[in-house]
Residue frames relative to the residue before (quaternion, step in Angstrom):
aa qw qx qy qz dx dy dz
X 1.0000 0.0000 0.0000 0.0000 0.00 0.00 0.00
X 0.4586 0.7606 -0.3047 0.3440 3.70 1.03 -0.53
X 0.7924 0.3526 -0.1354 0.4790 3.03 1.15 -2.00
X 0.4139 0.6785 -0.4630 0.3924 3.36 1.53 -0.38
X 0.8031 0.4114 -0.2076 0.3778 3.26 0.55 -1.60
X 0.5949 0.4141 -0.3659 0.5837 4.17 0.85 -0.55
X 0.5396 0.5601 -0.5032 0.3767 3.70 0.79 -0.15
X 0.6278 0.5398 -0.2189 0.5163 3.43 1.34 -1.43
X 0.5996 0.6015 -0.3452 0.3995 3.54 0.53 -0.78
X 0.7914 0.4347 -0.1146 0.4143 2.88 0.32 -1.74
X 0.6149 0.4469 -0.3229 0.5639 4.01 1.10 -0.79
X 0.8113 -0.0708 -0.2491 0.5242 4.24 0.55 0.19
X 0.3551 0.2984 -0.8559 0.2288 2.13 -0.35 2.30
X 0.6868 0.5037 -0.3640 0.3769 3.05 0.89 -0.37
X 0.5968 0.5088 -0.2845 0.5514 3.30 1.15 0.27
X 0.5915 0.4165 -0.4494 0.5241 3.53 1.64 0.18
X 0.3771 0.7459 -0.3950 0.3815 3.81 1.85 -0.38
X 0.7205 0.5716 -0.0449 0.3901 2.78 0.75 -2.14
X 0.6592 0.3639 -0.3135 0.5786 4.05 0.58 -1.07
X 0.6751 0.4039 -0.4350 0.4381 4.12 0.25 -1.05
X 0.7584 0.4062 -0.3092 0.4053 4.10 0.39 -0.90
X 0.4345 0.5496 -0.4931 0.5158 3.71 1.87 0.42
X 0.8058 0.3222 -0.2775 0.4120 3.27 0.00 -1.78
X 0.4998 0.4862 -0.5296 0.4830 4.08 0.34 -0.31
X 0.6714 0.5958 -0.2447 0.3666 3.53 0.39 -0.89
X 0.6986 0.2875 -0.1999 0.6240 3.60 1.19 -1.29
X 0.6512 0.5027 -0.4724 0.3162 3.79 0.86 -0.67
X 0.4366 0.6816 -0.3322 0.4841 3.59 1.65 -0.64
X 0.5898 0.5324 -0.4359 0.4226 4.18 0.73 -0.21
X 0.2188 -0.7141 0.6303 0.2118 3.89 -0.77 0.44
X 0.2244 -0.6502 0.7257 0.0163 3.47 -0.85 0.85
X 0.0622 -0.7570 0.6491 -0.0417 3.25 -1.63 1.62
X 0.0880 0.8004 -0.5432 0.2378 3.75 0.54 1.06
X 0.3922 -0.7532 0.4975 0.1773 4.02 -0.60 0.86
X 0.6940 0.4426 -0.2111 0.5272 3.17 1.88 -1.12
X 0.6883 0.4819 -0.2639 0.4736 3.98 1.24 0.67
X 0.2217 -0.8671 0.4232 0.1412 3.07 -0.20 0.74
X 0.2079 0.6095 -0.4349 0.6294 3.74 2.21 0.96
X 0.1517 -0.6154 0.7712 0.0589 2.83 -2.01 1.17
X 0.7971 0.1456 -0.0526 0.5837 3.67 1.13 0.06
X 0.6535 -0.6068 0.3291 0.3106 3.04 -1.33 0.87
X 0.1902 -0.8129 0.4849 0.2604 3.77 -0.61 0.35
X 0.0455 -0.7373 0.6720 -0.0529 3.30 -0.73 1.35
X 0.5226 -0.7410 0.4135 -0.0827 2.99 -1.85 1.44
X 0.1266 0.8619 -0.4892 -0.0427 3.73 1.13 0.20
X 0.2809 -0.7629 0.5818 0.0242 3.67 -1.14 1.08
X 0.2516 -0.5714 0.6631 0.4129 3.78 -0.74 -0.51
X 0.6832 0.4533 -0.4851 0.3041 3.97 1.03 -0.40
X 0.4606 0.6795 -0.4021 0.4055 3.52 1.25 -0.69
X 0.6537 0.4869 -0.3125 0.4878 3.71 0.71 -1.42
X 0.7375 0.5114 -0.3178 0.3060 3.59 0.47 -1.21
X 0.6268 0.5365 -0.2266 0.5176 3.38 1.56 -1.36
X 0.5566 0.5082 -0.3629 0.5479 4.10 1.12 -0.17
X 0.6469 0.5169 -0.2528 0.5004 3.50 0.57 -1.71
X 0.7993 0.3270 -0.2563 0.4342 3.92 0.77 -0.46
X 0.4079 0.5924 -0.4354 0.5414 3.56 1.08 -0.55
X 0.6429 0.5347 -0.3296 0.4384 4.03 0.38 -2.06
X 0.6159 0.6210 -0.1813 0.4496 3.82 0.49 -1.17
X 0.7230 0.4373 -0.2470 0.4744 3.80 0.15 -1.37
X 0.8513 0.1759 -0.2151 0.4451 3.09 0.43 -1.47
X 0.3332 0.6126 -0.5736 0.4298 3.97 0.64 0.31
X 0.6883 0.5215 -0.2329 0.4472 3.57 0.75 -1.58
X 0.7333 0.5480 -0.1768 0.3616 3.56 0.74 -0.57
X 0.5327 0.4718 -0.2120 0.6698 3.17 1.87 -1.23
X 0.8381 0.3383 -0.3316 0.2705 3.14 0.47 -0.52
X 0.7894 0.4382 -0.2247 0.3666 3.38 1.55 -0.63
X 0.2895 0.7586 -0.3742 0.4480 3.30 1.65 -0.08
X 0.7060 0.6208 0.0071 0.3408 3.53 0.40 -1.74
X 0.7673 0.3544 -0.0334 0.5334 2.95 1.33 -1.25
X 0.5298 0.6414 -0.2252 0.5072 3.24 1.84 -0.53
X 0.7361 0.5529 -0.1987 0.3360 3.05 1.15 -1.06
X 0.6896 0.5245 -0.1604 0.4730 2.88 1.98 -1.47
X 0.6623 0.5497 -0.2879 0.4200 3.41 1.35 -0.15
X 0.4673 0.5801 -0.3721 0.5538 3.26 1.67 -0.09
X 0.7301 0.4242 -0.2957 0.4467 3.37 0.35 -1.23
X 0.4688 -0.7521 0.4530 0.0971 3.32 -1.41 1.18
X 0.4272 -0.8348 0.2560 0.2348 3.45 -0.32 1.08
X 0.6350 0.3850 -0.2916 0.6029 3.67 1.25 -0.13
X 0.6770 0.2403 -0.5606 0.4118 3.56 0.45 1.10
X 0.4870 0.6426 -0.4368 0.3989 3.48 1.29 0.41
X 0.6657 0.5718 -0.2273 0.4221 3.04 1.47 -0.75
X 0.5799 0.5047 -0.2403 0.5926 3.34 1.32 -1.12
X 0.2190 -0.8531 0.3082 0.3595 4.00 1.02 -0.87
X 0.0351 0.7599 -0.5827 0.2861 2.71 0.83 1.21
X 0.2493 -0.7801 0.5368 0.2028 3.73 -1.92 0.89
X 0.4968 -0.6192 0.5537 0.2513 3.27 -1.01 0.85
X 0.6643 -0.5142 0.4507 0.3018 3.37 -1.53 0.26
X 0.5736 0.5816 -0.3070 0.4884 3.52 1.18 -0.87
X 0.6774 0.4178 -0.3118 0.5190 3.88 0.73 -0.63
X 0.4913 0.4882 -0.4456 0.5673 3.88 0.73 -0.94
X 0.8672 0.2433 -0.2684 0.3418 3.63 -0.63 -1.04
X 0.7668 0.2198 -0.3379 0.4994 3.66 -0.05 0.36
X 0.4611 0.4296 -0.5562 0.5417 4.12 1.07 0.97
């Protein structure tokens, strides 16, 4: 579960890298429109926006990771070996 979670960590920040080196990028476009009185797009950067990404990144890391692991720990290691299928594989093939 650990790596699940530095997995999440690590993907928004780099995905908070990624959105700031977009919007600098799109605010950076000049816009020429007679009916606007904008020479550029206005974008809005929060710390809640980051926080609401930085958690979304989290949940589902936590999910990929714990879901998976739930499943393998249910399942029983000396009929995997022999290969025999568990119920858990029947119901989601």
């Amino acid at each position: 579960m650990p790596e699940a979670l530095i997995l999440g960590v690590v993907s928004g920040l780099l995905g908070f890298v990624l959105g700031y080196l977009l919007c600098l990028a799109i605010g950076s476009v000049e816009i020429r429109n007679p009916f606007l009185d904008v020479t550029r797009i206005p974008l809005a950067h929060s710390l809640w926006h980051y926080a609401i990404a930085l958690g979304v990144a989290m949940a589902s890391s936590f999910a990929a990771g714990y879901l998976p692991a739930r499943r393998a720990a249910r399942a029983h290691p000396v009929e995997i070996i022999r290969g025999a299928t568990c119920a858990c594989t029947a119901a989601f093939s």
